[in-house]
C-alpha positions as CSV (number, residue, x, y, z in Angstrom):
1,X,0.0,0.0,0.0
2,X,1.2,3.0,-0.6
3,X,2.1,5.9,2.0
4,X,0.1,9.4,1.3
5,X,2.9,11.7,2.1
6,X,1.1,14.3,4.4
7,X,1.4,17.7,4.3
8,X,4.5,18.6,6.6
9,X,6.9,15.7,5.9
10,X,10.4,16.9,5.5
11,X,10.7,16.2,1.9
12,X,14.4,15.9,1.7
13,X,13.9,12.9,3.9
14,X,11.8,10.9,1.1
15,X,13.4,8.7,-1.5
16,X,13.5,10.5,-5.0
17,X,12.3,9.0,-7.9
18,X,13.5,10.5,-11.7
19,X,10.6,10.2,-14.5
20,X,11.7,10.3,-17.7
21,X,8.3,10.7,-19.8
22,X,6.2,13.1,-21.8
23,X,3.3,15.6,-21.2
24,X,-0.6,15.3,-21.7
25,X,-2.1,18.2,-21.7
26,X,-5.5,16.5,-20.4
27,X,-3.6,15.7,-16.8
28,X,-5.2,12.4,-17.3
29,X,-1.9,10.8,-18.2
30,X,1.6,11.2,-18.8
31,X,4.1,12.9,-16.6
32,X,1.1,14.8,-14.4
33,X,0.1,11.7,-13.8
34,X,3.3,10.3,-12.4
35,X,4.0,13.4,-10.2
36,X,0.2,13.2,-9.0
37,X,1.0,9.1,-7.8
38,X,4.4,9.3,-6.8
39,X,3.9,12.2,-4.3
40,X,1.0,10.6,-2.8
41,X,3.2,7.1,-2.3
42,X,5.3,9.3,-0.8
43,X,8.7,10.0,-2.5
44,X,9.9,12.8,-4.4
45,X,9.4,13.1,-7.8
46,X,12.4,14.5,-10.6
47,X,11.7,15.0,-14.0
48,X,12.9,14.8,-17.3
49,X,10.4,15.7,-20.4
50,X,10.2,13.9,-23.2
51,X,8.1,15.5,-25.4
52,X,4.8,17.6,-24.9
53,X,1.8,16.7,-26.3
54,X,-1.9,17.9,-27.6
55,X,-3.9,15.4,-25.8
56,X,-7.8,14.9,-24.7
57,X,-9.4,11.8,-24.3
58,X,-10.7,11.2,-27.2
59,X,-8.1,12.4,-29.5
60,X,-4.0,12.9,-29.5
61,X,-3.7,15.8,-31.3
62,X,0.3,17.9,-32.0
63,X,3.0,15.7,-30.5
64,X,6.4,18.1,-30.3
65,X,9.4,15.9,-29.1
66,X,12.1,17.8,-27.0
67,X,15.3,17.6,-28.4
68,X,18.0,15.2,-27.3
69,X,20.5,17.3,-25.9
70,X,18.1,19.3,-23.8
71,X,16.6,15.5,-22.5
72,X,19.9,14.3,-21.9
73,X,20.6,17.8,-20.0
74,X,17.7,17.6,-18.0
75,X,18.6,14.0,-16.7
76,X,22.2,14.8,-15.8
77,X,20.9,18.1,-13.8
78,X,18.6,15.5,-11.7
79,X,21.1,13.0,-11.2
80,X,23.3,15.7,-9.7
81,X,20.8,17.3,-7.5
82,X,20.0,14.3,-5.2
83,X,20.3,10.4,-5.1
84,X,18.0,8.6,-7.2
85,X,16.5,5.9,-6.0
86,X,14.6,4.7,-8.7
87,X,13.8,6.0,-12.4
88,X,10.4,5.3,-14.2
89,X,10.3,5.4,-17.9
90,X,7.3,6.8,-20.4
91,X,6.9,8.0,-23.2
92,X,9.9,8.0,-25.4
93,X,8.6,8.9,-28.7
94,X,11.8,8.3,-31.4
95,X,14.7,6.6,-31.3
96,X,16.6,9.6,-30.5
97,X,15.3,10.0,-27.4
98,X,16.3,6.1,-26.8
99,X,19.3,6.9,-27.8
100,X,19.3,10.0,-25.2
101,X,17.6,8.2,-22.1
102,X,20.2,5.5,-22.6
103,X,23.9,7.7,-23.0
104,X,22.6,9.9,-19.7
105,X,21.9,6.6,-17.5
106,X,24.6,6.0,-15.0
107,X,27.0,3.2,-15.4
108,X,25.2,1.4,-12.1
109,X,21.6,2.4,-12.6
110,X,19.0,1.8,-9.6
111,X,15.8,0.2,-10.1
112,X,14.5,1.2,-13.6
113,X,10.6,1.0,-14.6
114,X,10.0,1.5,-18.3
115,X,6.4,1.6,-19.5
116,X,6.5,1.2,-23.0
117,X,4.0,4.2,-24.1
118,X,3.5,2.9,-27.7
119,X,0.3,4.2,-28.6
120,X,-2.0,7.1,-26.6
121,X,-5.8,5.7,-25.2
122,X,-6.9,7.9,-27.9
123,X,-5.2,6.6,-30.3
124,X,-2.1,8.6,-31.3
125,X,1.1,6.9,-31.8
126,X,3.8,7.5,-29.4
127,X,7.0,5.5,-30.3
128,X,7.5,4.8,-33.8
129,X,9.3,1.3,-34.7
130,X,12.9,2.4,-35.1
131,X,12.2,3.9,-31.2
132,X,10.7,0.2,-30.5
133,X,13.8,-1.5,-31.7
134,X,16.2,1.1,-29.5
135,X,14.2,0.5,-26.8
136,X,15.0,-3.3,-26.8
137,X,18.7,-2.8,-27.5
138,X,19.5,0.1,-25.5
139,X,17.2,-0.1,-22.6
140,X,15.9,-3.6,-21.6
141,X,18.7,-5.2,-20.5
142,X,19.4,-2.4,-18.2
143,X,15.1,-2.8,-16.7
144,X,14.5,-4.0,-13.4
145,X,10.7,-4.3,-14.4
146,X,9.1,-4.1,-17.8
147,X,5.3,-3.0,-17.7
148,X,3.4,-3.9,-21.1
149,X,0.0,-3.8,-20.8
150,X,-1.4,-6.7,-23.8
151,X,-1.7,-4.8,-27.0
152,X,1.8,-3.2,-26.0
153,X,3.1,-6.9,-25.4
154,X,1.8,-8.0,-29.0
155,X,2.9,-5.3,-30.9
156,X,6.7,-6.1,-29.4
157,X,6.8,-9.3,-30.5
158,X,4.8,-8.9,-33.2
159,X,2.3,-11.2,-32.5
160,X,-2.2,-11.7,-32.3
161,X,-3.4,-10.1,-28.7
162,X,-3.5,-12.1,-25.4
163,X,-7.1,-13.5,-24.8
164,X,-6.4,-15.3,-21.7
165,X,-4.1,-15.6,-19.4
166,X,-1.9,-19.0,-20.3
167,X,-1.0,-16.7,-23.5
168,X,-0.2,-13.9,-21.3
169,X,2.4,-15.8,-19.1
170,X,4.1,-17.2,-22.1
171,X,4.0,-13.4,-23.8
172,X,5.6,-12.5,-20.8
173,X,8.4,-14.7,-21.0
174,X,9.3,-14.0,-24.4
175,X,9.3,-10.7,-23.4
176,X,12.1,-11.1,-20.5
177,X,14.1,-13.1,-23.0
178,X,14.6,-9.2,-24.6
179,X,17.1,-8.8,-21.4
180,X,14.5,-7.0,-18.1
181,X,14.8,-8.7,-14.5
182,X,11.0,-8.5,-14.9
183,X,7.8,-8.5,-16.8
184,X,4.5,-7.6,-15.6
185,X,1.9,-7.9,-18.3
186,X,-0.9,-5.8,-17.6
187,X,-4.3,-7.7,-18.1
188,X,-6.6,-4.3,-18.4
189,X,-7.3,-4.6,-22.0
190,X,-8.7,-8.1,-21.6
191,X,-12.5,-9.1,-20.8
192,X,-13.5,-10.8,-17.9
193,X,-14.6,-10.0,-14.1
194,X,-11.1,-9.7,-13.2
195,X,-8.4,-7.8,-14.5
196,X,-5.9,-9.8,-14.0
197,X,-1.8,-8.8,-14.2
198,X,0.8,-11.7,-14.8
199,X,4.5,-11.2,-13.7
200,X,7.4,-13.2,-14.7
201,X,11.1,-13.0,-13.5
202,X,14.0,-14.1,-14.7
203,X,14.6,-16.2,-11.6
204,X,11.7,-18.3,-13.0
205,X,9.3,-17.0,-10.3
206,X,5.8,-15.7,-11.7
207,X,2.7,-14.1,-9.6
208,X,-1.1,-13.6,-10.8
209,X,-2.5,-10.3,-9.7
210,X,-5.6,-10.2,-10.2
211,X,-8.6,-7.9,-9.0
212,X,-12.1,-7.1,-9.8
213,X,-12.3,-5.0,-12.9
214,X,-13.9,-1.6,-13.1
215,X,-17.0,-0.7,-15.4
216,X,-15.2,2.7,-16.3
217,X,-12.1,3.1,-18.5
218,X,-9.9,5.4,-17.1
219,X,-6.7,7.3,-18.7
220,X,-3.0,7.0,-17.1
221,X,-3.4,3.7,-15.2
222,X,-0.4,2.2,-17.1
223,X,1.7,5.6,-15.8
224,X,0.1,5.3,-12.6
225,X,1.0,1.1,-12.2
226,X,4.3,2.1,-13.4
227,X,5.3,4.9,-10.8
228,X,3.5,2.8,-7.9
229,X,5.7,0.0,-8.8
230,X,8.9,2.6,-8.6
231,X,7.9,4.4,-5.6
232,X,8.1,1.0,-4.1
233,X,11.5,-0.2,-5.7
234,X,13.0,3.0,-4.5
235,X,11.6,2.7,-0.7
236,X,13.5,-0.9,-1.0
237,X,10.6,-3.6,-2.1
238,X,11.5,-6.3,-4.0
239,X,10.2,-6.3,-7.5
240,X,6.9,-8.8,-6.5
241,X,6.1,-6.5,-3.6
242,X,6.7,-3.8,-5.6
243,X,3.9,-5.0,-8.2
244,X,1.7,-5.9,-5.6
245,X,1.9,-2.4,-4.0
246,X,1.3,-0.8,-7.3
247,X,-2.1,-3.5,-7.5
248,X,-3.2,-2.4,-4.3
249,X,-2.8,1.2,-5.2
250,X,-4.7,1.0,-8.4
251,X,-7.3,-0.5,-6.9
252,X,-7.8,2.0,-4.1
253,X,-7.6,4.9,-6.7
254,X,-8.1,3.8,-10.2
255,X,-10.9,0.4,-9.0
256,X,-8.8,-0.8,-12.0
257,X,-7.7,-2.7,-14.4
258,X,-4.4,-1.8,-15.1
């Protein structure tokens, strides 16, 4: 569960978490969303934007991506302004800005969560493919988890949708065979009473999350699973507490699915 920091709490005492994602102008998702979650599981968000986008929630509208120097600036001004104790990962957009996230990562990273933002809940792409492909090569085998929800999972490895969850466990493996410690497969596109989350490790451990789904669709519960999960990792859980802290949350604020 996560901790509500209240108003008061000395924040230099709090772990610090860096987000590295891009804006949406709704508030609905994107990095306002990962501020919004991370301060109320109480560490210290740091940020680093990615690009800024035209967004309501029915439509993704101008998408203008922040250029490469001035993403790899703002990530080597919050590294040296505190310890990090955990960096979450959006919206990347091109493979320049793979390329960008990846040169300003330090040599020993701590507990990295990338959510592979591919395309917007309205429908607006957000990583093209030659981003895709950087993002395996550059960035996985440097994730602690790796947070897919199913049409995300399918489009990486090119391959039909999930429609239960045997299919999800073995997508999920596949998917740590790109080089994470972890995958959690979100189950919140599927149908069902239960939205149901699968994670794998490369240990060869795997957990079923699973909680009662919600009638209403919400916006930003992948970035809000995401920062949960590395709120969590930076305040010292291991990676299945982590997820299940990040289950617990979106259940208390979202009702679900992830």
């Amino acid at each position: 569960m996560c901790v509500v920091a209240k108003q008061g709490d000395i924040v230099s005492d709090r772990k610090a978490v860096l987000v590295i994602a891009g804006s949406d102008s709704s508030g609905g998702a994107g990095i306002a969303r990962d501020i919004r979650v991370l301060t109320e599981c109480g560490v210290d968000p740091l940020c680093a934007l990615t690009a800024v986008t035209a967004q309501t929630n029915a439509r993704t509208g101008n998408i203008h991506h922040v250029p490469p120097a001035a993403i790899r600036e703002q990530i080597t001004t919050a590294l040296a302004t505190r310890t990090i104790n955990a960096i979450k990962v959006g919206m990347l957009g091109t493979a320049a800005t793979v390329e960008a996230v990846a040169s300003s990562l330090p040599e020993t990273v701590p507990p990295l969560v990338i959510d592979p933002v591919l395309v917007a809940s309205s429908g607006g792409v957000l990583l093209d493919a030659e981003g895709i492909q950087a993002m395996r090569h550059r960035l996985l085998t440097r994730t602690t988890l790796f947070t897919p929800n199913i049409p995300e999972a399918a489009a990486l490895l090119n391959e039909p949708a999930a429609g239960d969850v045997a299919t999800m466990i073995e997508q999920a493996q596949r998917l740590l065979q790109m080089g994470p410690r972890a995958v959690l497969l979100k189950g919140g596109h599927a149908d069902g009473a239960e939205a149901v989350d699968v994670l794998v490790l490369s240990n060869g451990d795997s957990l079923i999350l699973a909680s009662p789904r919600s009638s209403l669709r919400k916006r930003g519960t992948g970035c809000a699973f995401a920062s949960a999960a590395a709120a969590a990792l930076a305040n010292g859980a291991t990676i299945s507490d982590a997820c299940r802290a990040a289950k617990r949350y979106m259940v208390d604020w979202f009702g679900s699915p992830t």
